[in-house]
N, C-alpha and C positions, 0 to 999 in steps of 0.2 A: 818880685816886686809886690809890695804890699796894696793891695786895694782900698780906697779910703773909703769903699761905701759898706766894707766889711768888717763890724766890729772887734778889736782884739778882746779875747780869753784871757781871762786873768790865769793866773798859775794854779789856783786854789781850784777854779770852774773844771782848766784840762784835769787837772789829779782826780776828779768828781769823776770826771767821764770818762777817766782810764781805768777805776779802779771799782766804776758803778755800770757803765755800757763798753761789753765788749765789741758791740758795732760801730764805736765810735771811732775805732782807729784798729791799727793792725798788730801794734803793739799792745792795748786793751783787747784784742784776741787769744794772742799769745800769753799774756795775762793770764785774763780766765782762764788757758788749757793748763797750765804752770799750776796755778793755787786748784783746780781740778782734781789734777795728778798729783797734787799733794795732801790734799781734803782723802781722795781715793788711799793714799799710801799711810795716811794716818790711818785711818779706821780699821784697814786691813792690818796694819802693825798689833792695835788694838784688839783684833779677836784671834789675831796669830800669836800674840804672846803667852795668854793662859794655856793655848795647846800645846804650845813647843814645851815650858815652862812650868806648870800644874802648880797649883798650892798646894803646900807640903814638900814639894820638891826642892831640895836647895841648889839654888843658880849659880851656875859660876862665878868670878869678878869681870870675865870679859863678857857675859851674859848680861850680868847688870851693865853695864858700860854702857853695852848695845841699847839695851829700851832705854835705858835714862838717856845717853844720846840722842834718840829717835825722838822722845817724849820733850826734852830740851829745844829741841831744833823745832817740832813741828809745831810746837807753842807758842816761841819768837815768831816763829812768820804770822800762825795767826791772829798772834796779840800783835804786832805791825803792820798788818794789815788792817785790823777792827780799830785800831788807835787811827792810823791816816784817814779810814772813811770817815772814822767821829771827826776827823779836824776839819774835812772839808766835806760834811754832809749837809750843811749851810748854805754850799754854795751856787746855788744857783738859787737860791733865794724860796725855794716850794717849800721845805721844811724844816722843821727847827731841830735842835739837839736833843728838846725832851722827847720830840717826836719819833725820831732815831732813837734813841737808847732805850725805848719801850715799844717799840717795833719787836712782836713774835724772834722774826729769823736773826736780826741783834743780837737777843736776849738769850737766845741758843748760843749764837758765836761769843758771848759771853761764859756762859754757861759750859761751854766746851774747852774753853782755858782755862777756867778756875781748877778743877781737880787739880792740877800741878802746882800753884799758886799756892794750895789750902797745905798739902803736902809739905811744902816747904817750913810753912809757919805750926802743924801739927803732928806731935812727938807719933811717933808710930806704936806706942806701946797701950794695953789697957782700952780704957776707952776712945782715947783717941784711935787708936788703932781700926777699931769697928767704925769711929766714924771717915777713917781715909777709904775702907771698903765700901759704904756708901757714895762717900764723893767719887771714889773710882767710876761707880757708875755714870756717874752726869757725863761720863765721855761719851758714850753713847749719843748725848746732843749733838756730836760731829758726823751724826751719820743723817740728821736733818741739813747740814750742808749742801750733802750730797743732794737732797730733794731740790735747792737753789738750783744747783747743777741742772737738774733733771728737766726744768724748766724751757731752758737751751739749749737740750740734749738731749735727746729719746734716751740712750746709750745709758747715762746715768742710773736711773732708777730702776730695772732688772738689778742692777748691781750695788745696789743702796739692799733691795730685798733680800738679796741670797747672802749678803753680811749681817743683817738683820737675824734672820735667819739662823745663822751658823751663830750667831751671837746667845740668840735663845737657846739652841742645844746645847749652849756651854753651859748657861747659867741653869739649867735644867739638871743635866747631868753630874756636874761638879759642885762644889759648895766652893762658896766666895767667902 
């Protein structure tokens, strides 16, 4: 039975507070551990793939399948997710949208979809080419995710540094 001294949550408020506080409920727990363990499996896709894979090496077709898969899938969740929080970042009335979309950690989760977006729209050849190996880079923004995490989580950030890490010994040792 509904309480009449208990105001009802619009729909747009709960999606805020499942998708903004994982204390707010048990499924915005579950939440967060889900996009976590996916933020986690992106990034380590990303420093696993130049080593499995080396430039100059030629990739199989079920190779490519595999990261374009990987890369495909973990971009929809997080452009799906950065889209819902922009719809209902509003919602409780503290902040506006320009406030949100120039928000630091945003701006990364922005920043951390784009490489695949740009790719899409730029020829790989010539100069474009050099410039998809820069954009490659800005995937590396997904590993400040991880720092959102960390916030919540001891556990994260050891494991944010040692991909880090291992990141840098790639780009050290290999040429991109």
């Amino acid at each position: 039975m509904d309480d009449p001294e208990t105001p009802k949550l619009g729909v747009r408020v709960h999606l805020h507070m499942f998708l903004e506080d994982p204390s707010s409920s048990k499924a915005a727990e579950i939440q967060f551990v889900v996009m976590g363990t996916f933020i986690m499996l992106s990034v380590f896709s990303m420093v696993v793939e130049p080593l499995l894979s080396p430039p100059g090496t030629e990739m199989s077709d079920a190779e490519k399948m595999v990261w374009y898969g990987l890369e495909v899938f973990f971009t929809a969740v997080f452009t799906l997710e950065y889209v819902l929080r922009l719809l209902v970042c509003n919602a409780l009335g503290t902040q506006t949208i320009l406030k949100f979309v120039t928000q630091p950690a945003n701006i990364c989760d922005v920043l951390a979809v784009l490489p695949f977006y740009i790719t899409l729209l730029v020829p790989s050849d010539g100069d474009g080419f050099r410039l998809l190996r820069v954009v490659r880079l800005l995937r590396l923004t997904r590993i400040t995710r991880i720092a959102k995490l960390a916030k919540r989580n001891p556990l994260f950030g050891p494991i944010a540094m040692v991909m880090v890490v291992i990141w840098f010994i790639y780009l050290t040792t290999v040429q991109v």
